[in-house]
N, CA, C, O and CB atoms as a CASP TS submission, in Angstrom:
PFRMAT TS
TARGET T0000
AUTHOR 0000-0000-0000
METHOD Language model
MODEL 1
PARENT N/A
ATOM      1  N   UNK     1       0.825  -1.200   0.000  1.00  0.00           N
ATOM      2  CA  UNK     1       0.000   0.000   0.000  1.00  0.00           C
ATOM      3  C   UNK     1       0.869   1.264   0.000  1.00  0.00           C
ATOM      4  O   UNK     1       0.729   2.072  -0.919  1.00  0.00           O
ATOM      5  CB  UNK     1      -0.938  -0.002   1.215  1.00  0.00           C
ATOM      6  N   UNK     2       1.800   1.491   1.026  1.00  0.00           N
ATOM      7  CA  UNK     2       2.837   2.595   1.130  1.00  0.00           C
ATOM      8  C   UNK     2       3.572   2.640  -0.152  1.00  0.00           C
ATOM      9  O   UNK     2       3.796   3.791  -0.526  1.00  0.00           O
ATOM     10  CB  UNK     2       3.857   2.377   2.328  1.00  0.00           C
ATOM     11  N   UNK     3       4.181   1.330  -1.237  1.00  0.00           N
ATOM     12  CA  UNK     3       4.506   1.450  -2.223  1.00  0.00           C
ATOM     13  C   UNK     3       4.113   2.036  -3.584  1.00  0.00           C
ATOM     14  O   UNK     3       4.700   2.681  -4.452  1.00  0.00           O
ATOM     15  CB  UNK     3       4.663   0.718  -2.185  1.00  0.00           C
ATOM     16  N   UNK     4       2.662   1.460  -3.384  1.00  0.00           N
ATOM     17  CA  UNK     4       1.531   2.228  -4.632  1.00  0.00           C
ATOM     18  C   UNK     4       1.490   3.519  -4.461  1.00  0.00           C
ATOM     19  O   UNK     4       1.356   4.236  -5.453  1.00  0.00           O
ATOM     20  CB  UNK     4      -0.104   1.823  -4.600  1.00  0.00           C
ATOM     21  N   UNK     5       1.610   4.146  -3.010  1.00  0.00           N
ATOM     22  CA  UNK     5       1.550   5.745  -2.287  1.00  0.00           C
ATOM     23  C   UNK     5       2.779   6.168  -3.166  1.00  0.00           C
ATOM     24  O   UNK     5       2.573   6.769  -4.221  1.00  0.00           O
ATOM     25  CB  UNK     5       1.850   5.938  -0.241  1.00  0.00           C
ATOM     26  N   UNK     6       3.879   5.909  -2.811  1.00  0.00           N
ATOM     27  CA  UNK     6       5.069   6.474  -3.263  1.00  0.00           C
ATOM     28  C   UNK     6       5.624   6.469  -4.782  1.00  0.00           C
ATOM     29  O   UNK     6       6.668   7.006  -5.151  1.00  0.00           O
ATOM     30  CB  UNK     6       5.947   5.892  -2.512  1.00  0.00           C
ATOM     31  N   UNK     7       4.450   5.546  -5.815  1.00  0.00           N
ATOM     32  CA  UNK     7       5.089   5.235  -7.166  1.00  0.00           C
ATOM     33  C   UNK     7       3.775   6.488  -7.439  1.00  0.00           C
ATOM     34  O   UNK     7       4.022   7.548  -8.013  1.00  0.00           O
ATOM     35  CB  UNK     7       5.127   3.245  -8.015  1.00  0.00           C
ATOM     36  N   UNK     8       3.011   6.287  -7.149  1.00  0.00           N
ATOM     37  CA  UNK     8       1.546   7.294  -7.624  1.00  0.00           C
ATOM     38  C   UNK     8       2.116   9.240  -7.211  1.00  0.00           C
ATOM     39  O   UNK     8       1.960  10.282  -7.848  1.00  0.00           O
ATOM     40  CB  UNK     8      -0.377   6.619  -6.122  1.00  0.00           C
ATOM     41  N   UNK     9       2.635   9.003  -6.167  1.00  0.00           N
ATOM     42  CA  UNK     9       3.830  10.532  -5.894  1.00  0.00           C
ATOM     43  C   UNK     9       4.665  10.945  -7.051  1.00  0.00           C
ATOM     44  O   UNK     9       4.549  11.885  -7.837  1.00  0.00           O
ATOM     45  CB  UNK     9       5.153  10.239  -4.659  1.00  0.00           C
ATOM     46  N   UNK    10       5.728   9.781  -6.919  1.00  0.00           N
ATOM     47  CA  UNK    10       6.959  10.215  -7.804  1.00  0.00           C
ATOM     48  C   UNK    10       6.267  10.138  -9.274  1.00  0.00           C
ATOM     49  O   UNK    10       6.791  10.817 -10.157  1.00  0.00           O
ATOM     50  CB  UNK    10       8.446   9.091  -7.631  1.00  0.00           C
ATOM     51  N   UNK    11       5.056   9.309  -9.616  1.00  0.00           N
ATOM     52  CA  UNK    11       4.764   9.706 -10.919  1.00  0.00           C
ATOM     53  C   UNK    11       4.084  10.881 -11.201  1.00  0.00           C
ATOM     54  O   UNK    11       4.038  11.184 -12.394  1.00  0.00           O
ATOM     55  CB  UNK    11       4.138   8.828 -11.464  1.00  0.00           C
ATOM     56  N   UNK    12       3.575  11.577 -10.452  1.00  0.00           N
ATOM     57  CA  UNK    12       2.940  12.803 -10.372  1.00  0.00           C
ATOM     58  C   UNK    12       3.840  13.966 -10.505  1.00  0.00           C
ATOM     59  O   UNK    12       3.784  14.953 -11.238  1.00  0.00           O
ATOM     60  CB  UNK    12       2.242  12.877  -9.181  1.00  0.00           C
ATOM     61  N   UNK    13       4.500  13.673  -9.799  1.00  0.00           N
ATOM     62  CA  UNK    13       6.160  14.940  -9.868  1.00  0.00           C
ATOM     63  C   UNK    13       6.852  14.506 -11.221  1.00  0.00           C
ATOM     64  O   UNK    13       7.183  15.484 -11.890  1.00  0.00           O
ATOM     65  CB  UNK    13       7.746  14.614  -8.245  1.00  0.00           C
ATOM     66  N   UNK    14       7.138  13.351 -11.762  1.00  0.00           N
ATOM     67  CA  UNK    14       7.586  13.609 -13.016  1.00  0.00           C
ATOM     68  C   UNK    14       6.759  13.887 -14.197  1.00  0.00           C
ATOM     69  O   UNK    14       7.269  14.372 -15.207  1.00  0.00           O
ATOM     70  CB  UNK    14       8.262  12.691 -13.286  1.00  0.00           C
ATOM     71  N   UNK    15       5.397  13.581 -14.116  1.00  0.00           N
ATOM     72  CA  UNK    15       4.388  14.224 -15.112  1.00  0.00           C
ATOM     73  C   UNK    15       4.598  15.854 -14.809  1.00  0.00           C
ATOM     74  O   UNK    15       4.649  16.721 -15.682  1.00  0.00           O
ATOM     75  CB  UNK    15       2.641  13.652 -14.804  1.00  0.00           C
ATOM     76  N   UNK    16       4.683  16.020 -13.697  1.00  0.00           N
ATOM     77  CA  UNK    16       4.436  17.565 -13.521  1.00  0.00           C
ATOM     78  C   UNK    16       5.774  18.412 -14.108  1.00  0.00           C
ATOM     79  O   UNK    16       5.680  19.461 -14.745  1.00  0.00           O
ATOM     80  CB  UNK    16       4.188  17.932 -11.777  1.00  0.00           C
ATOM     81  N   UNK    17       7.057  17.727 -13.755  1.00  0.00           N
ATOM     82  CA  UNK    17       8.492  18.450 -13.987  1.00  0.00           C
ATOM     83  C   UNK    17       8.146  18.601 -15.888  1.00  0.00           C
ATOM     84  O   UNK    17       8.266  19.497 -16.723  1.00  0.00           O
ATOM     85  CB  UNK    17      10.274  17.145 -13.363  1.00  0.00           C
ATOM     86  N   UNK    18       7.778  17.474 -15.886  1.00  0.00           N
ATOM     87  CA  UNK    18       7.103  17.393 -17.953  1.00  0.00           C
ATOM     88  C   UNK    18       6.302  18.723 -18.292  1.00  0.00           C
ATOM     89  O   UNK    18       6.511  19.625 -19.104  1.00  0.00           O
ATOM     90  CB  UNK    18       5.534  15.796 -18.382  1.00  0.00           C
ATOM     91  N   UNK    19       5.550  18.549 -17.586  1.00  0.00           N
ATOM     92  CA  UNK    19       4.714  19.224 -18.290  1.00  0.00           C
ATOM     93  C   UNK    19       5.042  20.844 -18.198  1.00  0.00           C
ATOM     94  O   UNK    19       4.593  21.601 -19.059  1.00  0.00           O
ATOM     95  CB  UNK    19       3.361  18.821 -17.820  1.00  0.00           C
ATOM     96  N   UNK    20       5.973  21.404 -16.941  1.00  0.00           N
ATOM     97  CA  UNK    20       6.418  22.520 -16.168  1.00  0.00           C
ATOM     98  C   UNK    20       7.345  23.071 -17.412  1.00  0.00           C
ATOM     99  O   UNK    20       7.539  24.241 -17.741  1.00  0.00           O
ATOM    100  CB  UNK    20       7.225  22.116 -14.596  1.00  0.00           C
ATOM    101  N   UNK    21       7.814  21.963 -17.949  1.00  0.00           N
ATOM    102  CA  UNK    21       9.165  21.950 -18.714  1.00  0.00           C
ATOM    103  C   UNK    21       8.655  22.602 -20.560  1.00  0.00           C
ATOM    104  O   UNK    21       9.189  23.203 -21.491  1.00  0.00           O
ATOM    105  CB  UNK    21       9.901  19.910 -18.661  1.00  0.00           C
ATOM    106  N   UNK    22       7.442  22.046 -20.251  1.00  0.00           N
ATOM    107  CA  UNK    22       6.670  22.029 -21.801  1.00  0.00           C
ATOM    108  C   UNK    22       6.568  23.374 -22.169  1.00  0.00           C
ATOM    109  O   UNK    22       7.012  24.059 -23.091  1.00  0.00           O
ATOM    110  CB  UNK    22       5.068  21.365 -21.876  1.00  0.00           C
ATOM    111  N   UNK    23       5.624  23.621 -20.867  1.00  0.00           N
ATOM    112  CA  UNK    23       5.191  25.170 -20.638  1.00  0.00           C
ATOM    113  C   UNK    23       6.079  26.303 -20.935  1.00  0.00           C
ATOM    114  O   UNK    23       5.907  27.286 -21.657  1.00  0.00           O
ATOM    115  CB  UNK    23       4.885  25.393 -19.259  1.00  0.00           C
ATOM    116  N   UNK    24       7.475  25.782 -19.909  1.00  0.00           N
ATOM    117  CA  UNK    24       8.225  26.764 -20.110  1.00  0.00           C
ATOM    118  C   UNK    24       8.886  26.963 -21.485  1.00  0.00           C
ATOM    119  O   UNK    24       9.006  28.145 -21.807  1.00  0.00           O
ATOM    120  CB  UNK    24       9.057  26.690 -19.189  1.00  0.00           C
ATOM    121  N   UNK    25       9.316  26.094 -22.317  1.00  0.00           N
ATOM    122  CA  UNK    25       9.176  26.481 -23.528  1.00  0.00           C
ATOM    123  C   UNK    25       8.690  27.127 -24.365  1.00  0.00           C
ATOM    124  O   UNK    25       9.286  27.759 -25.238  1.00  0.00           O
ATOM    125  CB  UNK    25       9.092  26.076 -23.821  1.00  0.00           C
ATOM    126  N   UNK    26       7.092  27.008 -24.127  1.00  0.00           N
ATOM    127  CA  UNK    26       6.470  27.613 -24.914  1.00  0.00           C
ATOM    128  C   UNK    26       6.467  29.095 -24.481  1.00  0.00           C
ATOM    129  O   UNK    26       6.769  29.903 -25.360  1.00  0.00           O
ATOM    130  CB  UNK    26       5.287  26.997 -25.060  1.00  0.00           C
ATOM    131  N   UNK    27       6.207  29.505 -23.415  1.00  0.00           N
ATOM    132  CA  UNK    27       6.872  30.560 -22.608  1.00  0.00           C
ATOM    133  C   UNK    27       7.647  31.282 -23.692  1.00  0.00           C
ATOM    134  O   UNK    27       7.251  31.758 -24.756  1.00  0.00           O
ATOM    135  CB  UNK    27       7.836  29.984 -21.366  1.00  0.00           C
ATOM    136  N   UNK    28       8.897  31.240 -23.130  1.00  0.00           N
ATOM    137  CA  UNK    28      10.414  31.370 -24.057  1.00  0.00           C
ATOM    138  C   UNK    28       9.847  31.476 -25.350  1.00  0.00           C
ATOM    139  O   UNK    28       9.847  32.700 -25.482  1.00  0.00           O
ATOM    140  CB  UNK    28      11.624  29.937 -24.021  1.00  0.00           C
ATOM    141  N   UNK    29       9.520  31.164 -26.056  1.00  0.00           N
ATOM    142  CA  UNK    29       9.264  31.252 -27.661  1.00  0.00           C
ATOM    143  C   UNK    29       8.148  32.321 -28.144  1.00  0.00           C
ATOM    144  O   UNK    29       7.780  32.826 -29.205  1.00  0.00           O
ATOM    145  CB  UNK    29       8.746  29.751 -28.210  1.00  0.00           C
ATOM    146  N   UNK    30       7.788  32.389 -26.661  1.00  0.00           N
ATOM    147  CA  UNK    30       6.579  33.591 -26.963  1.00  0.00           C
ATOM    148  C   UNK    30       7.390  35.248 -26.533  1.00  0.00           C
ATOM    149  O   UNK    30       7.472  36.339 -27.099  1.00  0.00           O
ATOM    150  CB  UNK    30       4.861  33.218 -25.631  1.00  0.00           C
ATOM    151  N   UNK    31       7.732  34.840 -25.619  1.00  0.00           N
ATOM    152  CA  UNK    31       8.778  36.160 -24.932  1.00  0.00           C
ATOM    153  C   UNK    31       9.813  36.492 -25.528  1.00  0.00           C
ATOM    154  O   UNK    31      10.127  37.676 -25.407  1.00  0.00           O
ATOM    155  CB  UNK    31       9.403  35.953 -23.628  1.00  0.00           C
ATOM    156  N   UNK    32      10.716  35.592 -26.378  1.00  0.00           N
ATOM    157  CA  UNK    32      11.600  35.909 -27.521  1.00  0.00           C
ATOM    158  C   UNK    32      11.412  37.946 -27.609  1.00  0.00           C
ATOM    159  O   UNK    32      11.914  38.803 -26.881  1.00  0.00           O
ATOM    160  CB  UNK    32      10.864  34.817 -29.208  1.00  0.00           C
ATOM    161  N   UNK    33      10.497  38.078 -28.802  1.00  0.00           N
ATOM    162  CA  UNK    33      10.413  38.938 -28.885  1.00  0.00           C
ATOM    163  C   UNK    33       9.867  40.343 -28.592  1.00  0.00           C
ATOM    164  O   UNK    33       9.911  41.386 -29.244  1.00  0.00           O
ATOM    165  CB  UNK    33      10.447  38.627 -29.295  1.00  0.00           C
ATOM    166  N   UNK    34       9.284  39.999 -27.276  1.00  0.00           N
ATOM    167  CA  UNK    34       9.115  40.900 -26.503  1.00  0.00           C
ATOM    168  C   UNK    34       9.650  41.796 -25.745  1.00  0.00           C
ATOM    169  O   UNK    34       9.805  43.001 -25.943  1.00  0.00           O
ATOM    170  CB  UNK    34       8.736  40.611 -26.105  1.00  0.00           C
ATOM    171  N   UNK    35      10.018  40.915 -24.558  1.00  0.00           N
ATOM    172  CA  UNK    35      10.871  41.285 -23.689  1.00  0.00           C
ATOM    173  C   UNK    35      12.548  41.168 -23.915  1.00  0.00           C
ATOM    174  O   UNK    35      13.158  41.695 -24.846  1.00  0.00           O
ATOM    175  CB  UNK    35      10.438  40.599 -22.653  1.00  0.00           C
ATOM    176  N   UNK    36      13.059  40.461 -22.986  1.00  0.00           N
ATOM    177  CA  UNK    36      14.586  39.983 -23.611  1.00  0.00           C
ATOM    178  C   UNK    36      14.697  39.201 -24.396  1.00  0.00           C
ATOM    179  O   UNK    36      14.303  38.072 -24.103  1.00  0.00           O
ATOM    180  CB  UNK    36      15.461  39.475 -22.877  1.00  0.00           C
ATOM    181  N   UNK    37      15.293  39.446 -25.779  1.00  0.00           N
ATOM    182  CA  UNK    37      15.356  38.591 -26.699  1.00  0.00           C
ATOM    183  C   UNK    37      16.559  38.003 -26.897  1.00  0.00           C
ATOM    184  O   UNK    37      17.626  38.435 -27.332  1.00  0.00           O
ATOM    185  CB  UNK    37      14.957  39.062 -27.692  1.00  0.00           C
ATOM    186  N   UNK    38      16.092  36.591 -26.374  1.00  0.00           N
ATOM    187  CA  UNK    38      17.150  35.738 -26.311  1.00  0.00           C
ATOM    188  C   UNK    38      17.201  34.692 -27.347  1.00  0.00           C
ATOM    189  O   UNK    38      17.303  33.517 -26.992  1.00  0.00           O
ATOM    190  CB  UNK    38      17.171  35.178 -25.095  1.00  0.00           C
ATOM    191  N   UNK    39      17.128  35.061 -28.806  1.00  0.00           N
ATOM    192  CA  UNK    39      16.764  34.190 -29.853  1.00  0.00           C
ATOM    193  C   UNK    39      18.635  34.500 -30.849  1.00  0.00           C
ATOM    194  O   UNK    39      18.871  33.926 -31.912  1.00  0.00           O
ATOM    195  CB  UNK    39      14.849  34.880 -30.794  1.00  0.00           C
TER
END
């Protein structure tokens, strides 16, 4: 039971670091030319 707890956690935090990661990309590609353009 404590095992299913802790695989259902750590899979949640790496869906999330994913998806955090996605975002921030898209982020960046939008802000390019706005603000600091780091292109």
């Amino acid at each position: 039971m404590i095992q299913g707890i802790l695989v259902g956690i750590t899979f949640s935090i790496a869906v999330g670091f994913i998806i955090k990661k996605f975002f921030w990309k898209k982020k960046t590609a939008k802000a390019c030319g706005k603000d600091d353009c780091g292109c």
